[in-house]
DOKOL-875405 format. One record per residue: z, y, x of N, C-alpha, C, CB in turn; residue in three letters. Coordinates in steps of 0.2 Angstrom, whole numbers. Each point is the difference from the previous one (the first is absolute). Glycine has a CB too. Layout:
REM residues N
(atom (Z, Y, X), (Z, Y, X), (Z, Y, X), (Z, Y, X), 'ALA');
...
//
This chain:
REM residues 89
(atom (-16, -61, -127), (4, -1, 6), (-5, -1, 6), (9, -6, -7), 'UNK');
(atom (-15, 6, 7), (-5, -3, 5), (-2, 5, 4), (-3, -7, -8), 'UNK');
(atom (4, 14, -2), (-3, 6, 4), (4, 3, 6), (-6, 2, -10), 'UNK');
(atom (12, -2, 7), (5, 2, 4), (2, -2, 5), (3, 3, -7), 'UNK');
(atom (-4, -8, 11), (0, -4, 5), (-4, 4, 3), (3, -13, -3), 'UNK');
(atom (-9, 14, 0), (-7, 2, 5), (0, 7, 0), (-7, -9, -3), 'UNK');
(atom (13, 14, 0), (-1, 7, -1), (4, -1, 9), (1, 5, -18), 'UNK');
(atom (4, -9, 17), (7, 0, 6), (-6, 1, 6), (13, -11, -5), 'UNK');
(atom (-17, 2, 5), (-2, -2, 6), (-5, 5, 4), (1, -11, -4), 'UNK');
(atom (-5, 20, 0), (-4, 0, 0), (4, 6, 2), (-8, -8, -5), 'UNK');
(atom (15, 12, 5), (3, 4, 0), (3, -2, 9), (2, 3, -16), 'UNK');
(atom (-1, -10, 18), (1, 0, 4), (-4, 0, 7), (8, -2, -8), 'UNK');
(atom (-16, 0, 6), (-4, 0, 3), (-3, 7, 1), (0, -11, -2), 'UNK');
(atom (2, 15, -2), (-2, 10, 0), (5, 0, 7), (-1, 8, -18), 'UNK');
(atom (8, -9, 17), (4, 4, 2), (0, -3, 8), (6, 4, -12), 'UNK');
(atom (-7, -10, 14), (-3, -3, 5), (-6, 2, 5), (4, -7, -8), 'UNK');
(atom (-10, 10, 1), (-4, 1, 7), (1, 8, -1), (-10, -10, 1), 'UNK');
(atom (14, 13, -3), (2, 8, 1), (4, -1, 5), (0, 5, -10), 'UNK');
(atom (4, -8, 13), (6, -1, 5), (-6, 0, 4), (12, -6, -3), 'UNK');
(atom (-17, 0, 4), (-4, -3, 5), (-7, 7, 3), (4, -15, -7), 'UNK');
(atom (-3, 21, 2), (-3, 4, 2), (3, 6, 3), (-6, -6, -8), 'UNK');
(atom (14, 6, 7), (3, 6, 2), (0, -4, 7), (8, 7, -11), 'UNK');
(atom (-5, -13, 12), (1, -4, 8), (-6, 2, 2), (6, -11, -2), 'UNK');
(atom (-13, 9, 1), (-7, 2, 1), (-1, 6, 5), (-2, -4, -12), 'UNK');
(atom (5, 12, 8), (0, 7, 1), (6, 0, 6), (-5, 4, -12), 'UNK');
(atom (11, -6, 14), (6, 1, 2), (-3, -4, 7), (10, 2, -12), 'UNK');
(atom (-13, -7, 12), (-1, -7, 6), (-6, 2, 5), (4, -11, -10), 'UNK');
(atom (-2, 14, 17), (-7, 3, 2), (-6, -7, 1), (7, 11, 7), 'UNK');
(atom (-4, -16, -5), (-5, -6, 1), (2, -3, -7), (0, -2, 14), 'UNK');
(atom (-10, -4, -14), (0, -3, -7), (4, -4, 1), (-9, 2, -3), 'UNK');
(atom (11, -5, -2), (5, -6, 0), (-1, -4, -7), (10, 8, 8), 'UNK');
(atom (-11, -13, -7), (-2, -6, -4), (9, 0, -5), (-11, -10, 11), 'UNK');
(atom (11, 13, -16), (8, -2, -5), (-4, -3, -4), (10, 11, 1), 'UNK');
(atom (-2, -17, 0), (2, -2, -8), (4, -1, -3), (-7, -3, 1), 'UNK');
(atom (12, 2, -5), (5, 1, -4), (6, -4, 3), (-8, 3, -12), 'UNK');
(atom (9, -5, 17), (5, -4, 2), (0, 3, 10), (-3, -11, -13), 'UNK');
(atom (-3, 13, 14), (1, 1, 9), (5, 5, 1), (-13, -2, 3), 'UNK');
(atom (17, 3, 1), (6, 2, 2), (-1, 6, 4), (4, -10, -1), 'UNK');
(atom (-4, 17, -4), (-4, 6, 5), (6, 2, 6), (-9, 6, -12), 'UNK');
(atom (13, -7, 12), (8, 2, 6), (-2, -7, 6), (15, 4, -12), 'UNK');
(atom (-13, -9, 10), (-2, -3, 7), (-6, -1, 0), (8, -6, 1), 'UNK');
(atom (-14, 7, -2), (-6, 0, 4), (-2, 8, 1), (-5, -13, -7), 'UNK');
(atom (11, 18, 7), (-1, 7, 3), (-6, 0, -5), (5, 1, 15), 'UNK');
(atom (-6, -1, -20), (-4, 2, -4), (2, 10, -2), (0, -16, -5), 'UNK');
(atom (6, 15, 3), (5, 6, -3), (6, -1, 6), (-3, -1, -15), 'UNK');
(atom (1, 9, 18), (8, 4, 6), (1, 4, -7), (-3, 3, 18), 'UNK');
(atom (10, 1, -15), (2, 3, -2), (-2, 6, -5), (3, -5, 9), 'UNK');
(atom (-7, 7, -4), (-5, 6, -4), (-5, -1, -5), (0, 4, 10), 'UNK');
(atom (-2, -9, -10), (-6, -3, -3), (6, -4, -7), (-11, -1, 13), 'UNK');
(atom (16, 1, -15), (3, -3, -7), (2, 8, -2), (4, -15, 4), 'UNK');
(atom (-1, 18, 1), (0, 7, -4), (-6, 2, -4), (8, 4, 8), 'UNK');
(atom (-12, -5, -6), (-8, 4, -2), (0, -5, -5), (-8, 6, 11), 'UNK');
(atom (8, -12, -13), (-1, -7, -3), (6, 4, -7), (-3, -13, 12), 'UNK');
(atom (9, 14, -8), (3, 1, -6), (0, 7, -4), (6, -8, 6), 'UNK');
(atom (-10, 12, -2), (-1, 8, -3), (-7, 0, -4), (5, 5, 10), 'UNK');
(atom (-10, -11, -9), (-5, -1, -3), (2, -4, -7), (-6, 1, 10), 'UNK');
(atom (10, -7, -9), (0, -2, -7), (3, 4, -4), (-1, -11, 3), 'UNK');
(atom (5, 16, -1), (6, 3, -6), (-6, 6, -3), (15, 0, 8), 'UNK');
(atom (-20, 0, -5), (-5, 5, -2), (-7, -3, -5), (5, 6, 11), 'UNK');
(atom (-7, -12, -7), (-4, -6, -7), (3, -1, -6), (-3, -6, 8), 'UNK');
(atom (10, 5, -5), (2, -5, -7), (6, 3, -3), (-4, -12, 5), 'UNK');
(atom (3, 20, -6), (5, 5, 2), (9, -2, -4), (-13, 10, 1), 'UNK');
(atom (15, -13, 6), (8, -3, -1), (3, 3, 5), (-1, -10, -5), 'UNK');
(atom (6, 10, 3), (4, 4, 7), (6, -5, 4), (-1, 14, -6), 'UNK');
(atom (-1, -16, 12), (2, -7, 1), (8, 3, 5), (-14, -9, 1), 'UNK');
(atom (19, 8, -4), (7, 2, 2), (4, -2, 7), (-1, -1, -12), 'UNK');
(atom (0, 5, 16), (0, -4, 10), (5, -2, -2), (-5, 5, 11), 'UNK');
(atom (12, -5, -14), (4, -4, 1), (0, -7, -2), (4, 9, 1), 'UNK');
(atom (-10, -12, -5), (-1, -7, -3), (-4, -4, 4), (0, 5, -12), 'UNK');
(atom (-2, 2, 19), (-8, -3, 4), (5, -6, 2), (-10, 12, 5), 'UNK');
(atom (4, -17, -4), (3, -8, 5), (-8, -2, 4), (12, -6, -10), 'UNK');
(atom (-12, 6, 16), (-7, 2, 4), (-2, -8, -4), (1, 9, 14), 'UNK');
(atom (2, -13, -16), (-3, -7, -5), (-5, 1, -4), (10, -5, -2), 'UNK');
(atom (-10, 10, -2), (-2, 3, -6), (-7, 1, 1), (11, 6, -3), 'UNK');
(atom (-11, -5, 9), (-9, 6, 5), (-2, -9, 4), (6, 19, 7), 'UNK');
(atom (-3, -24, -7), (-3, -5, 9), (-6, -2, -4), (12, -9, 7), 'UNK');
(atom (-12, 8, -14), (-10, -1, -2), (-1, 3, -6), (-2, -13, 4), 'UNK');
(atom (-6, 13, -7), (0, 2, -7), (3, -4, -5), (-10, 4, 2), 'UNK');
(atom (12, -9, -1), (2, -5, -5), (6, 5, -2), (-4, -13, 3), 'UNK');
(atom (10, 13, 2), (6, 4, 0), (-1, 7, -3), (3, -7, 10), 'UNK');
(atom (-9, 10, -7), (-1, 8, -4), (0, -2, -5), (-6, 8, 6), 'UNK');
(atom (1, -11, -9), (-3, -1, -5), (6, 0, -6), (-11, -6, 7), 'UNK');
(atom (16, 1, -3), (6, 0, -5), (4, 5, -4), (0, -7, 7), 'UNK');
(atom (1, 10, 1), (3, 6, 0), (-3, 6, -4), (4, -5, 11), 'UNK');
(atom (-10, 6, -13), (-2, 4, -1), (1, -1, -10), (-8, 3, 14), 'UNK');
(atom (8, -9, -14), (0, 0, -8), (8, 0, -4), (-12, -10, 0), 'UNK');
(atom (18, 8, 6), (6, -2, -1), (0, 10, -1), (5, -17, 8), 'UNK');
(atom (-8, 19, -5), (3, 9, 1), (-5, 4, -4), (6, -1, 15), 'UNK');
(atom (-10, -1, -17), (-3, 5, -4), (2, 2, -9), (-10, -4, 10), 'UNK');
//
């Protein structure tokens, strides 16, 4: 059981700092992220920059994320991707 707890915690820390590396490439200025800061109200992520967010992860983590299911909630931090990417893969 232990292991498996630790197989999860270690699956969700991969896919964490993969998000935090596609944000990385997409974000022209550095920006201090962490799993809860709100990338929409701190203008972290416009428009353009969640399409590129959302064209990258369907290519990392190769899923194909369905626009009609999109809810800009899904994208406001990694915690939320992070969600989203395991609930859809």
């Amino acid at each position: 059981m232990e292991k498996l707890i630790g197989l999860k915690l270690n699956l969700i820390i991969m896919i964490k700092q993969k998000i935090k590396n596609i944000l990385n490439n997409i974000i022209p200025k550095k920006i201090n992220l962490n799993d809860n800061k709100d990338l929409i109200s701190n203008e972290i992520l416009d428009s353009l920059s969640i399409m590129l967010l959302i064209s990258e992860i369907e290519k990392e983590f190769r899923i194909k994320i369905n626009m009609s299911k999109f809810r800009l909630d899904h994208f406001r931090n990694i915690k939320n991707i992070e969600k989203f990417i395991k609930k859809n893969k």
